[in-house]
C-alpha positions in Angstrom: 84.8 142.0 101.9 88.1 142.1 101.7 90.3 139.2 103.3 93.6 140.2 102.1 95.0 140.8 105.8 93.2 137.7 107.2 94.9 135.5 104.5 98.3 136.8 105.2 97.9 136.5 108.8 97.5 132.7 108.8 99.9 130.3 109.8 101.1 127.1 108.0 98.4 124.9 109.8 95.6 127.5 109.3 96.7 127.8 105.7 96.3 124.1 105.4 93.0 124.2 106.7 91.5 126.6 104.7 92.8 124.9 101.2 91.1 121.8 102.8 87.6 123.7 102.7 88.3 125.4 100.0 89.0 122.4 98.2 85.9 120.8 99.8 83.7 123.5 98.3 84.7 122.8 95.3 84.2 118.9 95.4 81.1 119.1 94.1 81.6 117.9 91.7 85.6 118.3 91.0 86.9 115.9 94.1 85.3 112.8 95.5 87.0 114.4 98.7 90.0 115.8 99.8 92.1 115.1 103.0 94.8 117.3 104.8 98.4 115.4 105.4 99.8 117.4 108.5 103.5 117.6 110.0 106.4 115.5 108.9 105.7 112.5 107.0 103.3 114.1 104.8 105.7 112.9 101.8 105.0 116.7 99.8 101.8 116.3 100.2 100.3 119.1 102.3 96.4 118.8 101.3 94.9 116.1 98.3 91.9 116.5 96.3 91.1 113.0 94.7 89.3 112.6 91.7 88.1 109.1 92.2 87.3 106.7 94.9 90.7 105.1 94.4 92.3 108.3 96.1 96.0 107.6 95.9 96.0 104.8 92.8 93.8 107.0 91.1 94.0 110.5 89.7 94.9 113.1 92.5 95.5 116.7 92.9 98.2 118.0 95.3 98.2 121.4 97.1 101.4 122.4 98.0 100.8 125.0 100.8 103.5 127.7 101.8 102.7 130.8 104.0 106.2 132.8 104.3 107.4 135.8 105.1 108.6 136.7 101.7 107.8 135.0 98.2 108.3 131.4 97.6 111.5 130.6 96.2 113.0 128.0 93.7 115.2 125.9 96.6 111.6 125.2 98.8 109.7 125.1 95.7 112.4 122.3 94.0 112.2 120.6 97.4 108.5 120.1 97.6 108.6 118.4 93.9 111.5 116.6 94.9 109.4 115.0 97.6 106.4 114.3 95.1 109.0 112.5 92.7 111.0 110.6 94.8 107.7 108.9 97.1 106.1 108.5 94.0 108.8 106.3 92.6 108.9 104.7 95.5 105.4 103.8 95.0 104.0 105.0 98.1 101.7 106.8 95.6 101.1 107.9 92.1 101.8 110.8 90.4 99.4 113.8 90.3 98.0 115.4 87.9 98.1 118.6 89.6 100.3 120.3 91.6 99.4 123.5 92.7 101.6 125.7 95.4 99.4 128.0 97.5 102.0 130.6 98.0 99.4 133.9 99.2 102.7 136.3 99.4 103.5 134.8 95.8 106.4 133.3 94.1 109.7 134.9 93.2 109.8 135.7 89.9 112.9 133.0 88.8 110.7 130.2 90.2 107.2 131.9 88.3 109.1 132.4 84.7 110.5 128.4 85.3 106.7 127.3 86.3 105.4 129.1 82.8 108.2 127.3 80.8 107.6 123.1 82.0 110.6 122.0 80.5 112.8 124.7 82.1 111.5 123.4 85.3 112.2 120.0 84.6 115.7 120.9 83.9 116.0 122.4 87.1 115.2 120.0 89.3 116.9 117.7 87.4 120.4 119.8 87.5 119.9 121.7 91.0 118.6 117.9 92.4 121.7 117.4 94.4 121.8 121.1 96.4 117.8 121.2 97.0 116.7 117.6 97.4 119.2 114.5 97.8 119.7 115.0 101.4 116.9 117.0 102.4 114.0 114.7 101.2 114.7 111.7 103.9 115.9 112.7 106.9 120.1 110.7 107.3 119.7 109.6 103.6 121.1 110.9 100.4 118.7 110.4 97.6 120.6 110.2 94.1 119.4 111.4 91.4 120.1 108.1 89.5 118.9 106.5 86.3 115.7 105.3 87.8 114.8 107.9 89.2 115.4 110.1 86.3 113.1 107.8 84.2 110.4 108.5 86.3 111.2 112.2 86.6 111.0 112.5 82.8 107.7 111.2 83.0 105.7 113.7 85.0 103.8 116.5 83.3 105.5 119.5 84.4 102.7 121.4 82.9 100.7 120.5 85.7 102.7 122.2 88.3 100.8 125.8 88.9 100.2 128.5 91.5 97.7 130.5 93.6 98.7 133.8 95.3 96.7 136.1 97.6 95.2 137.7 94.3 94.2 134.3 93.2 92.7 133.2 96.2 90.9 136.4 96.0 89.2 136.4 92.6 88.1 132.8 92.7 85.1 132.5 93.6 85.3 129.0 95.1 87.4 130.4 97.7 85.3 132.9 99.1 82.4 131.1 100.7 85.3 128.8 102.1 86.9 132.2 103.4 83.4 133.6 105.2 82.7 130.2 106.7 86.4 130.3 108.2 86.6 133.8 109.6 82.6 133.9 110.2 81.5 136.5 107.9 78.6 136.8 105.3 78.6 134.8 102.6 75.9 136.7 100.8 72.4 136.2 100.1 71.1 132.8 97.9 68.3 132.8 95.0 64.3 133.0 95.9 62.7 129.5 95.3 60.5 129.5 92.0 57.8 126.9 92.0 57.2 125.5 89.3 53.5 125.5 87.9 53.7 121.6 88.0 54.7 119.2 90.9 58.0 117.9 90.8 58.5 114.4 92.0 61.1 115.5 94.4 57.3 116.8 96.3 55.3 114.5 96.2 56.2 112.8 100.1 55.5 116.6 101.6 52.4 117.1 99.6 51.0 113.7 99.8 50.8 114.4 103.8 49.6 117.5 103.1 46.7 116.3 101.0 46.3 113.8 104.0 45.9 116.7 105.8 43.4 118.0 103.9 41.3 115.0 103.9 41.2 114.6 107.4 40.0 118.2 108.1 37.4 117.7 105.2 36.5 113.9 106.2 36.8 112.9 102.7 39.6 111.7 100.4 40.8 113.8 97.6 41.5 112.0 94.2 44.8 113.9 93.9 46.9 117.1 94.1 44.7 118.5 91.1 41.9 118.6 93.6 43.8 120.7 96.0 45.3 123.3 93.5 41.8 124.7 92.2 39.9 124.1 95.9 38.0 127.0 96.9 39.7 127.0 101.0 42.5 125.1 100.5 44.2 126.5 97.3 45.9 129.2 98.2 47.5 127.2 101.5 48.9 124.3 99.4 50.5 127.4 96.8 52.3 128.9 100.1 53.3 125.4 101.7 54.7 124.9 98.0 56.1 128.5 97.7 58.3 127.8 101.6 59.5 124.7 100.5 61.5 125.9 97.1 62.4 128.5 99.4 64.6 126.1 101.5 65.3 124.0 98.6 67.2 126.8 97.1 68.9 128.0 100.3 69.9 124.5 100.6 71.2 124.6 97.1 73.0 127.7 96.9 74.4 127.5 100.4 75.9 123.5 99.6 77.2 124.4 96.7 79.1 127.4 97.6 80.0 127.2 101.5 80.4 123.9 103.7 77.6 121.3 103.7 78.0 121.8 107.4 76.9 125.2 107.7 73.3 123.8 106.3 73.1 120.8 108.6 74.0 122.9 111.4 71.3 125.2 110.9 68.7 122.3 110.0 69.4 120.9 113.6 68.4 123.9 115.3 65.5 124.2 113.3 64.5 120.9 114.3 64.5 120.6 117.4 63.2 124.4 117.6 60.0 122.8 116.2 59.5 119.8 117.0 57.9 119.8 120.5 55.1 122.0 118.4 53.9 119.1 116.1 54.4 116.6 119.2 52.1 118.5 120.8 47.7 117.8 120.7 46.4 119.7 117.5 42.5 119.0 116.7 43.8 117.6 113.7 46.7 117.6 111.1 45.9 120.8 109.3 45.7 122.6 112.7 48.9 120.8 113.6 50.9 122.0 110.3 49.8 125.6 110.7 50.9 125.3 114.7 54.7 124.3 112.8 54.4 127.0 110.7 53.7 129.8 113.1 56.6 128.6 115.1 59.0 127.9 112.6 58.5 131.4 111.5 60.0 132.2 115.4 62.7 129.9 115.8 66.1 132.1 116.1 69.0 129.7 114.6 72.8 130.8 115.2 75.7 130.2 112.7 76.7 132.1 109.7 73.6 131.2 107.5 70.9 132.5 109.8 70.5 135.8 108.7 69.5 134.7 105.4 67.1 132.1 106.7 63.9 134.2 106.0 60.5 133.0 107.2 59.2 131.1 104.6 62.8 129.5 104.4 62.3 128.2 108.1 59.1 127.1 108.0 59.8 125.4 104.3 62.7 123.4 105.9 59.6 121.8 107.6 58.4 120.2 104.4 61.5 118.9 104.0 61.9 117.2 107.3 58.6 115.3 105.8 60.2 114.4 102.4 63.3 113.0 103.9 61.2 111.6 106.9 63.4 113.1 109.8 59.5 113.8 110.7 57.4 110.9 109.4 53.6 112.6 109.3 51.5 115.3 110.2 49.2 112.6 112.0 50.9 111.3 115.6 
C-alpha cells in the first residue's frame, strides 16, 4: 500500500506520534524506549529513543520532526541544533548521538549538501548562530555564541546529524507496520509455526497439563511426553495441540516484532475472555474440557487489525499459551 498521501497529510502532532511508534517498533532491540516531548519546552527534542536505561545521561537518539508545507530549510533546521547545543551545555541533558530530522516533504537542497559535508555544517551554525538561534532559542534571552559554548559546539559529532524524507519513511521497513497500525490497514500476513520434532522447554507447562490430561482420561500416569508421541489414540492429538501452539507463537513473534506489542495483547484479551466461560464450564474430564476450548476458540471473532490473520489453529494455539504463562492455571477446575 501506498501511504504517500496519508504521510503528507499529517500534522506536527500526528507526525510526532507516528515517529514515536515507529521508533517503538524498532526498540526491539535498538531503544530501551522512546518517549515523545510535545509543545514548547521540549528543549529540540521532539521524540527520543534511548539506548540505555539511563535515558538522558546515557546514550540517546533525537528525532527532530518537521511536517511543512515546503522543504525544510537551513534557518529551522540551524534552530533545532541550536536548541540541542545550547540545553545540552546547560546540562539539562547530554548530547546525542543521533540526530535525525523527519522532514517527509524533504530538505532543501543547501541544508542536504551541508548535512553530507559535517564540518560545513558545523561552520554554519557556528557563523549563522546569531541570525538563527541567539534570540530564538529562549524566549526574552539572547544566547551568545561565546567561548564556552563554542567549546562544546566543537565537540559534537556533526556526522550524526541525518535525515528521513517521505521516500525514506517509505522504503524502511520498520516504518511500515508502524504506518498500518496507525491508519488501520493490513500489515500482511506472519510465518506458519514449524514444530520442531523435539520439545522445546519453552513447552513443557502446556504439555505437562496436557499429558495430565491424558492420564486422567486413561486413569493411569504416563512416564513422560515420549509416551504420548507414539500412543496409538492420543498421538496425533498431542502433534495438533503442538502444531496450534507454534502457530500463535509465531503470530506472536512476527506481529511484536514488526507492529505494536499492543496490537497482540489486544487481540489475546478478546480471545480470552471469548473462551474462557468454555473451560469454566462442567466437562466429564480434562481432555473433554480441552477439546470443548478448542472448538470454541476456533469461533471466537476478535476485532483489531491482526484478526484477519488469526487463523484457527492460531486461536485455539493462543490457548496453550494462556496455560504456559498461567493466565489459565489447568485443564482440571
Amino acid at each position: 500500500m501506498d501511504y504517500s498521501r496519508d504521510i503528507l497529510a499529517l500534522d506536527d502532532a500526528q507526525l510526532e506520534r507516528f515517529v514515536l511508534r515507529w521508533l517503538q517498533v524498532m526498540s526491539n532491540p535498538k531503544y530501551h524506549s522512546s518517549q515523545r516531548f510535545a509543545g514548547a519546552g521540549d528543549m529540540g527534542r521532539d521524540v527520543v529513543g534511548f539506548l540505555t536505561k539511563a535515558r538522558h545521561q546515557g546514550p540517546w537518539h533525537n528525532y527532530q520532526c518537521k511536517q511543512l508545507g515546503r522543504n525544510l530549510g537551513l534557518g529551522p533546521a540551524l534552530l533545532e541544533l541550536g536548541k540541542i547545543l545550547h540545553f545540552s551545555h546547560k546540562k539539562k541533558f547530554t548530547l546525542p548521538e543521533q540526530f535525525t530530522f523527519v522532514a517527509p516533504r524533504g530538505l532543501t537542497r543547501a541544508l542536504e549538501e551541508l548535512i553530507f559535508k559535517p564540518s560545513a555544517l558545523k561552520e554554519a551554525i557556528i557563523t549563522n548562530w546569531n541570525e538563527y538561534c541567539a534570540t530564538r532559542i529562549e524566549k526574552g534571552k539572547t544566547i551568545p555564541m561565546d567561548a564556552s559554548l563554542l567549546a562544546h559546539t566543537e565537540t559534537f559529532d556533526f556526522s550524526c546529524v541525518d535525515r528521513r524524507s517521505l521516500d525514506d519513511i517509505l522504503t524502511d521497513p520498520a516504518a511500515m507496520p508502524a504506518l498500518a497500525a496507525m491508519f488501520g490497514t493490513d500489515p500482511g500476513s506472519p510465518p506458519l509455526g514449524v514444530v520442531p520434532p523435539t520439545l522445546a522447554a519453552a513447552e513443557l507447562r502446556y504439555t505437562d497439563a496436557l499429558l495430565g490430561a491424558y492420564s486422567e482420561r486413561d486413569k493411569r500416569t504416563y512416564a513422560g511426553h515420549d509416551d504420548i508421541v507414539t500412543h496409538r489414540v492420543h498421538g496425533q492429538h498431542f502433534f495438533e495441540q503442538r502444531e496450534r501452539f507454534y502457530a500463535a507463537d509465531a503470530f506472536s513473534r512476527f506481529y511484536r516484532d514488526n507492529t505494536l506489542a499492543q496490537e497482540i495483547t489486544t487481540l489475546e484479551e478478546e480471545m480470552y475472555h471469548g473462551v474462557i466461560e468454555k473451560h469454566r464450564e462442567p466437562h466429564a474430564d480434562s481432555l473433554t474440557r480441552v477439546n470443548a476450548v478448542m472448538g470454541h476458540a476456533a469461533t471466537v471473532s476478535p476485532g483489531g487489525p491482526l484478526a484477519r490473520h488469526a487463523r484457527v489453529q492460531v486461536k485455539q494455539g493462543i490457548c496453550h499459551h494462556f496455560i504456559n504463562n498461567q493466565r489459565i492455571s489447568s485443564w482440571k477446575l
